[in-house]
C-alpha positions in Angstrom: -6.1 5.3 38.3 -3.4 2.6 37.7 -5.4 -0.2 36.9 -2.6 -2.6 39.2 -3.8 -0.2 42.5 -7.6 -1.1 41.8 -9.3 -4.4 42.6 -11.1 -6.3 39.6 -14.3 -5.4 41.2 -13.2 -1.7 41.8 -11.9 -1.5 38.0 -15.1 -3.0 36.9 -17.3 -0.5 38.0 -15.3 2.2 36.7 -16.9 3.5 33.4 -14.0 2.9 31.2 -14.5 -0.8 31.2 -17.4 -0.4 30.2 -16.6 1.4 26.9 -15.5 -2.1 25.9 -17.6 -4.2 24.4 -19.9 -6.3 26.8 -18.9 -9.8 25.4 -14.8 -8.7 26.0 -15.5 -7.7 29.7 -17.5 -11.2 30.1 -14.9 -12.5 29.0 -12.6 -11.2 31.1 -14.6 -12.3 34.1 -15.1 -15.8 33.0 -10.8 -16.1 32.4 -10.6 -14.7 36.0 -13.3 -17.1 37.2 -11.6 -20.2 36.0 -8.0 -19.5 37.1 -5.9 -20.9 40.2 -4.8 -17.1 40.9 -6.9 -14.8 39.7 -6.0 -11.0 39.7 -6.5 -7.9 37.7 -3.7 -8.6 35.1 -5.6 -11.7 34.1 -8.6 -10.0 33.6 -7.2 -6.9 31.9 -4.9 -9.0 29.5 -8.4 -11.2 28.9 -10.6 -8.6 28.1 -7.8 -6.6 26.0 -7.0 -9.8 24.1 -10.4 -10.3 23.6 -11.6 -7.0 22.3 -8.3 -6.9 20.0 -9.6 -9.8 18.1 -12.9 -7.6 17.2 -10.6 -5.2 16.0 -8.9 -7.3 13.4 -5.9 -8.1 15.4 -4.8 -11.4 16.0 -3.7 -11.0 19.2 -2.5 -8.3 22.3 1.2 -7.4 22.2 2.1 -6.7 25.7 5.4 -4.9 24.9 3.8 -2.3 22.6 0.9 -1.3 25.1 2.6 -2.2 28.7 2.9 0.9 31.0 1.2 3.3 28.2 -2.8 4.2 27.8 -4.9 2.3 26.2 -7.6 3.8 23.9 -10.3 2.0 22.2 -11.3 2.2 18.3 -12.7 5.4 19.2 -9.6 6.8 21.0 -11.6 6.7 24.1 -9.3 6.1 27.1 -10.0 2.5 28.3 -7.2 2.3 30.9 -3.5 3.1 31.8 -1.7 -0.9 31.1 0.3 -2.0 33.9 4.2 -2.4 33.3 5.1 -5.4 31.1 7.1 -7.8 34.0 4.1 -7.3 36.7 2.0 -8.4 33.9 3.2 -11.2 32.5 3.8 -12.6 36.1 -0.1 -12.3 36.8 -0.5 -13.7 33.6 1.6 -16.6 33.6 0.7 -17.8 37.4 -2.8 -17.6 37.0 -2.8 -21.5 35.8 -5.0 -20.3 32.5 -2.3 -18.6 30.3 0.5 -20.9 28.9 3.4 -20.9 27.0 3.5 -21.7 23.3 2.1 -25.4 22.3 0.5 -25.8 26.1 -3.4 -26.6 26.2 -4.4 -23.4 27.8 -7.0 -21.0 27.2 -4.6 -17.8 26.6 -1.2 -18.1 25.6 1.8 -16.0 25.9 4.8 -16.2 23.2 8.1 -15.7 23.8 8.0 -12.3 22.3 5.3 -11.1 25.1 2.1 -11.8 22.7 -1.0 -12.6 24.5 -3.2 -14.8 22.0 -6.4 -16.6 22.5 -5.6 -20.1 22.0 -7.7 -20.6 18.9 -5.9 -17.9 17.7 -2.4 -18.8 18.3 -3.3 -22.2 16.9 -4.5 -20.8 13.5 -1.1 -18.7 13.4 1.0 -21.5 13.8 -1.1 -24.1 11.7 -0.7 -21.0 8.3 3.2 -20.6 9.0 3.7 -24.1 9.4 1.8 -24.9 6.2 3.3 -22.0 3.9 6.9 -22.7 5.3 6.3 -25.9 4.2 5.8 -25.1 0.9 8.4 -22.9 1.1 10.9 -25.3 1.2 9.9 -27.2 -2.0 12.7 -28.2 -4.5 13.8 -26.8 -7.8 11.9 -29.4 -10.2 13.9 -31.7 -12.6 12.9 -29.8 -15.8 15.7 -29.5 -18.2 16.4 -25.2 -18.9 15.6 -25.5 -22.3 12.7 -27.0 -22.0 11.3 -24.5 -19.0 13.0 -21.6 -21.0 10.3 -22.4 -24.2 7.5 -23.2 -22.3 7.9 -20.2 -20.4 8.3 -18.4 -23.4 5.4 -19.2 -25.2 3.2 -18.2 -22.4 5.4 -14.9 -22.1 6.9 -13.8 -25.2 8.3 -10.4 -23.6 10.5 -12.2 -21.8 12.7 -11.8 -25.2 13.1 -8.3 -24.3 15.9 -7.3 -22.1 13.3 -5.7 -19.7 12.5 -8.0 -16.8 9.0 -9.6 -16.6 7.5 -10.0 -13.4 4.6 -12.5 -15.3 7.4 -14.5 -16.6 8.9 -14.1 -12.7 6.3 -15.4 -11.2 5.6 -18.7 -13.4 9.4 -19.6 -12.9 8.5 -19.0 -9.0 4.6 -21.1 -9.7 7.4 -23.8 -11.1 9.8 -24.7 -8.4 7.5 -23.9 -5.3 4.6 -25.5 -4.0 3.3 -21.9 -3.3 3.3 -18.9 -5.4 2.1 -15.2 -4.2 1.2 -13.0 -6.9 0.7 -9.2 -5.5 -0.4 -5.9 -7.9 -2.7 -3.9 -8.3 -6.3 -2.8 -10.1 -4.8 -3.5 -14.2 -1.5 -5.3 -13.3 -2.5 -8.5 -15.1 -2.9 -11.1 -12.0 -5.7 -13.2 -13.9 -4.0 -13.3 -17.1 -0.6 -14.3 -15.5 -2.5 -16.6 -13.5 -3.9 -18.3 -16.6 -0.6 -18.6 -18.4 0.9 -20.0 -15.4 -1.8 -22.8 -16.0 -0.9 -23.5 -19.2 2.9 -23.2 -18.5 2.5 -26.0 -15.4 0.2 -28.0 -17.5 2.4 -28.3 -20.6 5.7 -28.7 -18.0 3.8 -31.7 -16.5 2.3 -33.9 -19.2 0.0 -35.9 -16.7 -2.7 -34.9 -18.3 -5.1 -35.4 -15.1 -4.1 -32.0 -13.2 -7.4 -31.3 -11.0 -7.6 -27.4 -10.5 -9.9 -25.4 -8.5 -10.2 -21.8 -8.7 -11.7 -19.6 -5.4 -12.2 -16.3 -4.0 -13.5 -15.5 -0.5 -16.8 -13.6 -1.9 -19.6 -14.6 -4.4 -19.2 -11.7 -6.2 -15.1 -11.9 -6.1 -15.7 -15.5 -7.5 -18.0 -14.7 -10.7 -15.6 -11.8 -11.5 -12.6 -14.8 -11.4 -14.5 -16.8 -13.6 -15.6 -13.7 -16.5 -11.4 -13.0 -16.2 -10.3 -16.4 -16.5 -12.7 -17.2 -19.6 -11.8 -13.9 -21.3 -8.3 -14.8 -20.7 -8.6 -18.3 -22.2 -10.0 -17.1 -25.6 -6.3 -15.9 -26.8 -4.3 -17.9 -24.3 -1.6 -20.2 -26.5 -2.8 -23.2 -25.1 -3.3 -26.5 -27.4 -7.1 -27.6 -26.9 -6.4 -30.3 -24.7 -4.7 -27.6 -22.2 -7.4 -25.4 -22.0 -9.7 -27.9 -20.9 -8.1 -28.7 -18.1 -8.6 -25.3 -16.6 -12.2 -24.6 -15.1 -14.3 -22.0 -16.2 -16.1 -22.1 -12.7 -15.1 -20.9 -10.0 -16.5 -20.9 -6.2 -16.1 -19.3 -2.9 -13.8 -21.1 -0.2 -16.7 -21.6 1.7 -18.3 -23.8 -1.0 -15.0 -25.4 -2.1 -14.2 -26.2 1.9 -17.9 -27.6 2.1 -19.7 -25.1 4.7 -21.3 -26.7 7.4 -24.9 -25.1 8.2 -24.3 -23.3 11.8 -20.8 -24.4 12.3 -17.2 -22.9 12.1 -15.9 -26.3 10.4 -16.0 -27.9 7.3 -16.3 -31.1 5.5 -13.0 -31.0 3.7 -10.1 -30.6 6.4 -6.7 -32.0 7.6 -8.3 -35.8 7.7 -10.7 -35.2 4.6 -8.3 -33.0 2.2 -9.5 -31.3 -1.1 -8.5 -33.6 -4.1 -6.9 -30.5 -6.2 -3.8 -30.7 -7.3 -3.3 -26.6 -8.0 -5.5 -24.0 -6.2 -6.2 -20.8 -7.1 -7.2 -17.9 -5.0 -7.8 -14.4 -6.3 -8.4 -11.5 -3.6 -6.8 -13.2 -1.1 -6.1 -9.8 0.8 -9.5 -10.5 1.7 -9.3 -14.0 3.2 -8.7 -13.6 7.3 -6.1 -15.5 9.2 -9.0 -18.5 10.5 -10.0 -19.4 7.1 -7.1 -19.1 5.2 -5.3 -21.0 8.3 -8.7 -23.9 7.5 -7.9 -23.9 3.6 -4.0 -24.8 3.9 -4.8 -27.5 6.4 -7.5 -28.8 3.9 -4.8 -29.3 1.4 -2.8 -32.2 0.5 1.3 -31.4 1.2 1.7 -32.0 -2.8 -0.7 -29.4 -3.6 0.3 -26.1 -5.4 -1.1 -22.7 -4.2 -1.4 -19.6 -6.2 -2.8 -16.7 -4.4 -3.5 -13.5 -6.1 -3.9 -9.8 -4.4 -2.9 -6.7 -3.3 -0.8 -6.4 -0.7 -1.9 -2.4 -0.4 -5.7 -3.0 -0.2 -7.6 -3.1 2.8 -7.0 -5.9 5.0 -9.9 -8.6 5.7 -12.9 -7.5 7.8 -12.3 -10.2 10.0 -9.3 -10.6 12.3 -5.7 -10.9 10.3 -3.7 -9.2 7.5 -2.8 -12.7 5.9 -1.8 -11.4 2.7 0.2 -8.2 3.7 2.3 -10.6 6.5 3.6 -12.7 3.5 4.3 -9.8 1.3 6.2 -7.6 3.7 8.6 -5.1 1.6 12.0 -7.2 3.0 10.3 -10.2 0.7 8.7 -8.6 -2.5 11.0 -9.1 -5.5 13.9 -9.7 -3.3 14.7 -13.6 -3.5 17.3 -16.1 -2.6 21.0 -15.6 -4.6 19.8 -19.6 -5.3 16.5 -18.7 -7.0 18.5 -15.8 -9.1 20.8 -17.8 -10.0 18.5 -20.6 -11.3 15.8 -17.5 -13.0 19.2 -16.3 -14.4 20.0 -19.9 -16.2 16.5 -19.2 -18.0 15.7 -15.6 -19.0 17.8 -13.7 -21.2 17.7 -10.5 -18.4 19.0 -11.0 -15.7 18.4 -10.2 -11.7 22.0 -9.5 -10.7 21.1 -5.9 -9.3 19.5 -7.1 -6.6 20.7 -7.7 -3.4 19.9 -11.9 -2.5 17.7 -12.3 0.3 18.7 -14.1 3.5 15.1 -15.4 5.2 15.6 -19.0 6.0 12.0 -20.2 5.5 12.6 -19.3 1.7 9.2 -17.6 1.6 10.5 -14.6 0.1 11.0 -16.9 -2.8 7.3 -17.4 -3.6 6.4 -13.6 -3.3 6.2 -11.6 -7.0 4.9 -8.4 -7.1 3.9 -7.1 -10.6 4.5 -3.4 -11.3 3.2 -2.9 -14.7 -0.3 -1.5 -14.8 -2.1 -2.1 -18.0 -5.1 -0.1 -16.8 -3.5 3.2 -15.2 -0.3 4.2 -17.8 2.4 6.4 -16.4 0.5 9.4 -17.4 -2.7 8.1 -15.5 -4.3 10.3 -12.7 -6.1 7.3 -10.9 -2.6 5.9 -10.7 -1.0 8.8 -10.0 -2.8 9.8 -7.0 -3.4 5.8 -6.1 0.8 5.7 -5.9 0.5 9.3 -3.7 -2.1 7.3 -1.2 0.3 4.4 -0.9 3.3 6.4 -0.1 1.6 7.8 2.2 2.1 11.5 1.2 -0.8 13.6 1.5 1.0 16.7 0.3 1.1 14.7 -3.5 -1.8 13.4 -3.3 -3.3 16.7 -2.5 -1.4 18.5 -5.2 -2.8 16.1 -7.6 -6.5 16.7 -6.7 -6.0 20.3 -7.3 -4.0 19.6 -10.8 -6.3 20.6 -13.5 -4.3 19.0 -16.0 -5.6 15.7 -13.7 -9.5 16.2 -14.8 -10.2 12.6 -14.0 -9.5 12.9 -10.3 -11.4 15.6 -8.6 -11.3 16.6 -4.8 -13.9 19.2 -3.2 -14.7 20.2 0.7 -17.3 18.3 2.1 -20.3 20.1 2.8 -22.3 20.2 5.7 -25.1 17.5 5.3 -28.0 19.6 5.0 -26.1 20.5 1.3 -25.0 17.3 0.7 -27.7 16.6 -1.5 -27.4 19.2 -4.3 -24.0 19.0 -4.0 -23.6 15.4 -5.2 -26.8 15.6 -7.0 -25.1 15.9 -10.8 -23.1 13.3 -9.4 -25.6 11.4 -8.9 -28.1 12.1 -11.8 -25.6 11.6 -14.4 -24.1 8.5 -12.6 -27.8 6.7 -12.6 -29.5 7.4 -15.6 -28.9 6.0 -18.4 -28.8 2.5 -15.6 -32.9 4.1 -14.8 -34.1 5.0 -17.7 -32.7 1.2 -19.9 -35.2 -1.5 -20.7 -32.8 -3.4 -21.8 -32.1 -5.8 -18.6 -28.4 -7.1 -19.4 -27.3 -3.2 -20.5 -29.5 -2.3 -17.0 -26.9 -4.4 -15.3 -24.1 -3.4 -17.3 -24.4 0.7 -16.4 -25.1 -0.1 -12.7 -21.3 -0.2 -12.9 -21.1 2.8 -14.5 -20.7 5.0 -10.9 -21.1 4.5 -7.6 -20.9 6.0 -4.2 -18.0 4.5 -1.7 -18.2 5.5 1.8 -16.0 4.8 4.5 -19.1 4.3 7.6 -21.9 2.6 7.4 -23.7 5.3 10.3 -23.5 8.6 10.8 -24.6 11.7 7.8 -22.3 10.6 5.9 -22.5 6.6 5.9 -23.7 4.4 3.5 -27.5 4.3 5.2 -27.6 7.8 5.1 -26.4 8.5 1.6 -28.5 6.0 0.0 -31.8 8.0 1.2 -30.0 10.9 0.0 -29.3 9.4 -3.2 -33.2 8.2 -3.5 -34.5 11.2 -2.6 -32.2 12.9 -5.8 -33.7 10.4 -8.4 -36.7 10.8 -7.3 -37.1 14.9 -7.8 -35.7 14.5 -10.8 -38.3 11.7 -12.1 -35.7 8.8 -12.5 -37.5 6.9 -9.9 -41.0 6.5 -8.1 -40.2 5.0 -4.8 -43.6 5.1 -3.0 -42.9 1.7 -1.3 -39.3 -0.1 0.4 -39.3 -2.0 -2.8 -39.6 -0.3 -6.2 -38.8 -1.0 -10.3 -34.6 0.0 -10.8 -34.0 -0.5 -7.0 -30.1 -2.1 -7.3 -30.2 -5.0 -4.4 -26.9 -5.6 -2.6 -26.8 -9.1 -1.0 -25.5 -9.2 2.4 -25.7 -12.5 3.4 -24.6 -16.1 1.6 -27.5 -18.0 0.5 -25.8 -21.6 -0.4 -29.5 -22.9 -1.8 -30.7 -19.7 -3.9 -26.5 -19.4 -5.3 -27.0 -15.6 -3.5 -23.5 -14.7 -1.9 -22.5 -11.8 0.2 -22.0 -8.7 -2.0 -24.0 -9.9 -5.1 -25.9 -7.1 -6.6 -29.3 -7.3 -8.3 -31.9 -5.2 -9.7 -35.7 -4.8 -8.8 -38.1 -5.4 -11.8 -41.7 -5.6 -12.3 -42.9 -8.8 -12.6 -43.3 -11.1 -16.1 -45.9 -10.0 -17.9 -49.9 -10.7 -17.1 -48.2 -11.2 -12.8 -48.9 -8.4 -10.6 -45.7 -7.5 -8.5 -42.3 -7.2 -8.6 -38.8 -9.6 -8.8 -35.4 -9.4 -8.1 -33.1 -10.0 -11.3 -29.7 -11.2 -10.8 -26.9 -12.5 -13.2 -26.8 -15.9 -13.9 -24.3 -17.9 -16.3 -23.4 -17.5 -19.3 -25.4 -14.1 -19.4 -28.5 -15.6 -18.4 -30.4 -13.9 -15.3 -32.2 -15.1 -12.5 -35.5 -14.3 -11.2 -36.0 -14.3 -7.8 -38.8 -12.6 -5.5 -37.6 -10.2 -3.2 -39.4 -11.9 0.2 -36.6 -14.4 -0.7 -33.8 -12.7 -1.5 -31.5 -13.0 1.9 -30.6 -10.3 3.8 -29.6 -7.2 1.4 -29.3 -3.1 1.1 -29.7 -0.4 -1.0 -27.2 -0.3 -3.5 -26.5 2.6 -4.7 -24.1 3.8 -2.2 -20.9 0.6 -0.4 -18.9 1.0 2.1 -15.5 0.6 0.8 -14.9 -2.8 2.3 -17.8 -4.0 0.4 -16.4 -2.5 -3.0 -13.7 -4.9 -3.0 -13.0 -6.5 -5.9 -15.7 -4.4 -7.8 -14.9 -2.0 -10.7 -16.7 1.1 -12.1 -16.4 3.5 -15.0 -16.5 6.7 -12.0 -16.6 6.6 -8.4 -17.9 9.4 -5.7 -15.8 8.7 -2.5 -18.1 10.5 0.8 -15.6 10.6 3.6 -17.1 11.2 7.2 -16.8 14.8 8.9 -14.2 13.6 11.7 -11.5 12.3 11.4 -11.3 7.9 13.0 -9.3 4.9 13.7 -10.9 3.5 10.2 -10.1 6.2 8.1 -6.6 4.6 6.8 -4.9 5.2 3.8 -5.4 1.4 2.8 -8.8 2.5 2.8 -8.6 5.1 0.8 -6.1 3.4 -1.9 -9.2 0.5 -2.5 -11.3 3.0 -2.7 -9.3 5.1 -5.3 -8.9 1.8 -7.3 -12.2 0.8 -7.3 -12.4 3.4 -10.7 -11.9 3.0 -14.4 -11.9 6.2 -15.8 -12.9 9.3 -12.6 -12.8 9.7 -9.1 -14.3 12.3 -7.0 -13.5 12.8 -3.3 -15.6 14.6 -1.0 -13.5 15.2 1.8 -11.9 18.1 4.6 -8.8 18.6 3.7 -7.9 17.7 7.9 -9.4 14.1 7.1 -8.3 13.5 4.2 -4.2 14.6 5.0 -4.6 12.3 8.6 -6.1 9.7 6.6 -3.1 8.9 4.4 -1.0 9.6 6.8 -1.9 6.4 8.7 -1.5 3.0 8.0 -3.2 -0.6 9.4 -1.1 -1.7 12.1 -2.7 -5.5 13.1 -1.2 -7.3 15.7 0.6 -10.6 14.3 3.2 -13.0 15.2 2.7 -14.7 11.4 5.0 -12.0 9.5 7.8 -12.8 11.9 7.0 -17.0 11.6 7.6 -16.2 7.8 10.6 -14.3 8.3 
């Protein structure tokens, strides 16, 4: 039924809306309820806006769904959209949908995107503040003096082989922003660090106020062990080095979180007193936050975020970091910013072809491409590059290489056999983690292996696989777990805990008691190597941990991982997805996989609805 034949109430009732999710149809209603001319296109383009924004999209792009089906996240068919002039003429005469910068409670750009207002407002807030930056001037530094400094931080740059680190301090110099994209073992904290000292030395102040976050607790602590590891052989005089922080802190904390509220203490009227920030795993950071840091910043402010573009986008709505880093802007700059880089490196980047963008974003955008963890002869990086091309035929050819023992692929077998399949997985993965008494080297093998899953339900989610994964180290005597809680248990934090200094995505480890106490704690790493005891009635909201989803892995490394792919093939099964997961390992990767989900799930990509890449543009 054309959904433009059918009254609301008559649509309503029909059973596709209700294979939307109840708050998007309520919403729906209530737009319908408060406009002058209410009518089905308002409520359709309501609830579909809505329900979009669950989905990680920031808003509903009429042109691309106008006159076609549209299928929810479970390629169920929702409804067949009316045609795009019909619809944006109920839309715009219903008194509640307005045109960019009116007060309204939907608005409609003049490229036929439906937002919610919040929405647009955080969109056009972010490209107003990195175009902004953007535009900053080329700093009064003689060469010679930038050409040393950046030299001592980057000696290759001596070679005639151009240097992407050196690149991206010369782009850290002469804009207020400065993205750093590359993946697992491209160096982003160590260029990060010697883009520190370069700015510090450059600007003799002496007073520089830096602050370094990430959007997770765990993504934070793993900033801070790179960036002190990275200051014991940066060449940095004394005085330099103490000026960069050996702590770092989740946005939340640095924004000041609010208990029960979606704002925060430090804002547009009470800005953060930082003069450079520093964000690592910024691919991780949605559109709403990242929108809330830049306005809590002071215009003079430099930005460094670090990432990688290919990862997974943010669970919540918004591809931030892969709408600044779009292919036209990555290593493709200005013929002004060449020509200035070419005045201080003894290469030169004459081969490419100068950008034209006019916000001069492109200018702040460095991607590295030399991987120090997966060499040219590497199978993780091998079959990682396959993923990201999106060529399942490679990546498949690959898996099936044996001169490529490190990456492994085998059918995935029906879940009554799942168990001894992935048992000697599983048992060699855990055991020497089980069977230490030592507590630090306990937390050091839990990153030995782990289990990545794509679901969270179903056979072959995370909830599932973990009581197949218990019920393994158990029959073979690794574990006795004759209660919920139980001595080697690994913990996964789910939840921020501001007064315990628990954040979402810490992991700790279930151990008995102190001696002469009765009972058992929860041990998790503290600073400087210390570790916290905490008792597990008080530990926030958590999971077993031997088994993540894939989202949750982010920013976590291990020596081997097991990647358990669902049965069917789904909307979520992206080769983004599949790329983080593949990165997530050191040294081996198995995939358990059909070979139909696997080949469908390269093949597709994350597609989120934005108007931000084109604002940068």
């Amino acid at each position: 039924m054309s959904f433009l034949r059918a009254s609301t109430a008559e649509y309503e009732g029909n059973t596709a809306v209700d294979l939307l999710p109840e708050i998007s149809v309520q919403f729906g209603r209530f737009i319908n309820s408060l406009a002058a001319r209410p009518s089905d296109g308002l409520f359709l383009g309501a609830a579909l806006t809505s329900y979009m924004t669950t989905q990680g999209h920031i808003c509903l792009d009429l042109t691309e769904v106008a006159g076609n089906p549209f299928y929810n996240d479970h390629d169920e068919l929702i409804c067949h959209c009316p045609s795009l002039d019909p619809w944006k003429k109920d839309l715009l005469d219903s008194g509640v949908v307005g045109r960019a910068g009116d007060y309204t409670p939907l608005i409609l750009d003049g490229n036929n995107r439906l937002y919610l207002y919040r929405y647009w407002q955080y969109e056009t807030s972010l490209a107003f503040n990195i175009t902004q930056r953007a535009k900053g001037d080329f700093p009064p530094y003689e060469i010679e003096t930038v050409r040393s400094t950046i030299e001592k931080y980057f000696p290759s740059v001596a070679s005639r082989e151009a240097d992407w680190q050196a690149v991206a301090a010369f782009a850290a110099l002469v804009k207020k922003l400065c993205v750093i994209s590359g993946g697992p073992g491209t160096g982003k904290t160590t260029t990060v660090c010697r883009i520190l000292g370069t700015l510090l030395e450059l600007d003799r102040a002496g007073s520089a106020r830096i602050a370094l976050a990430a959007p997770t607790g765990k993504a934070a602590a793993r900033l801070e062990q790179s960036v002190k590891a990275t200051l014991e052989t940066l060449p940095a005089p004394p005085e330099i080095k103490d000026l960069i922080p050996r702590e770092a802190c989740t946005i939340h904390r640095l924004l000041g979180a609010r208990s029960s509220s979606a704002y925060f203490v430090h804002d547009k009227s009470n800005p953060l007193d930082v003069d450079i920030l520093v964000v690592d795993e910024a691919s991780m950071v949605d559109l709403p936050l990242m929108a809330k840091l830049f306005e809590a910043l002071r215009p003079e402010t430099r930005v460094l975020l670090l990432g990688d573009k290919d990862q997974l986008a943010s669970v919540e709505a918004g591809a931030v970091l892969g709408d600044i880093c779009t292919e036209a802007d990555v290593n493709n700059f200005s013929a002004r910013f060449i020509d200035a880089l070419n005045q201080i490196f003894s290469w030169s980047l004459e081969g490419l072809e100068p950008a034209t963008s006019a916000t001069g974003v492109q200018d702040c955008v460095v991607q590295l491409t030399k991987n120090y963890r997966f060499g040219q002869d590497s199978a993780i990086g091998a079959l990682a590059s396959a993923v990201n091309a999106g060529d399942p035929e490679m990546a498949l050819a690959i898996l099936s290489d044996p001169d490529y023992p490190d990456v492994t692929w085998s059918p995935l077998p029906p879940f009554p056999s799942l168990a001894s399949s992935l048992s000697g997985s599983i048992v060699e993965g855990y055991r020497i983690f089980l069977e230490g008494k030592d507590l630090a080297e306990k937390f050091l093998h839990l990153d030995d292996y782990r289990i990545l899953c794509a679901l969270r339900h179903g056979p072959y989610g995370i909830e599932s696989l973990n009581r197949v994964v218990e019920r393994v180290l158990e029959h073979h005597g690794l574990i006795v777990a004759l209660r919920e809680i139980y001595p080697g248990l690994p913990l996964l934090v789910t939840r921020n805990d501001y007064d315990l200094g628990l954040f979402n995505g810490d992991v700790g480890i279930v151990v008995p008691a102190s001696t002469g106490t009765r009972g058992l704690s929860a041990a998790f790493p503290g600073p400087e190597g210390s570790v916290r005891f905490i008792h597990p009635s008080r530990v926030p909201a958590y999971e077993v941990g031997y088994c993540m989803t894939i989202h949750k892995a982010q920013g976590s490394e291990f020596n081997a991982v097991s990647i358990v792919l669902p049965h069917t093939d789904a909307p979520i099964l992206t080769r983004e997805l599949l790329y983080t997961a593949i990165t997530r390992a050191r040294k081996k990767v198995h995939i358990w996989a059909t070979e139909e989900v696997l080949t469908k799930m390269i093949s597709r990509r994350i597609r989120r609805s934005s108007g931000l890449r084109e604002a940068l543009s």
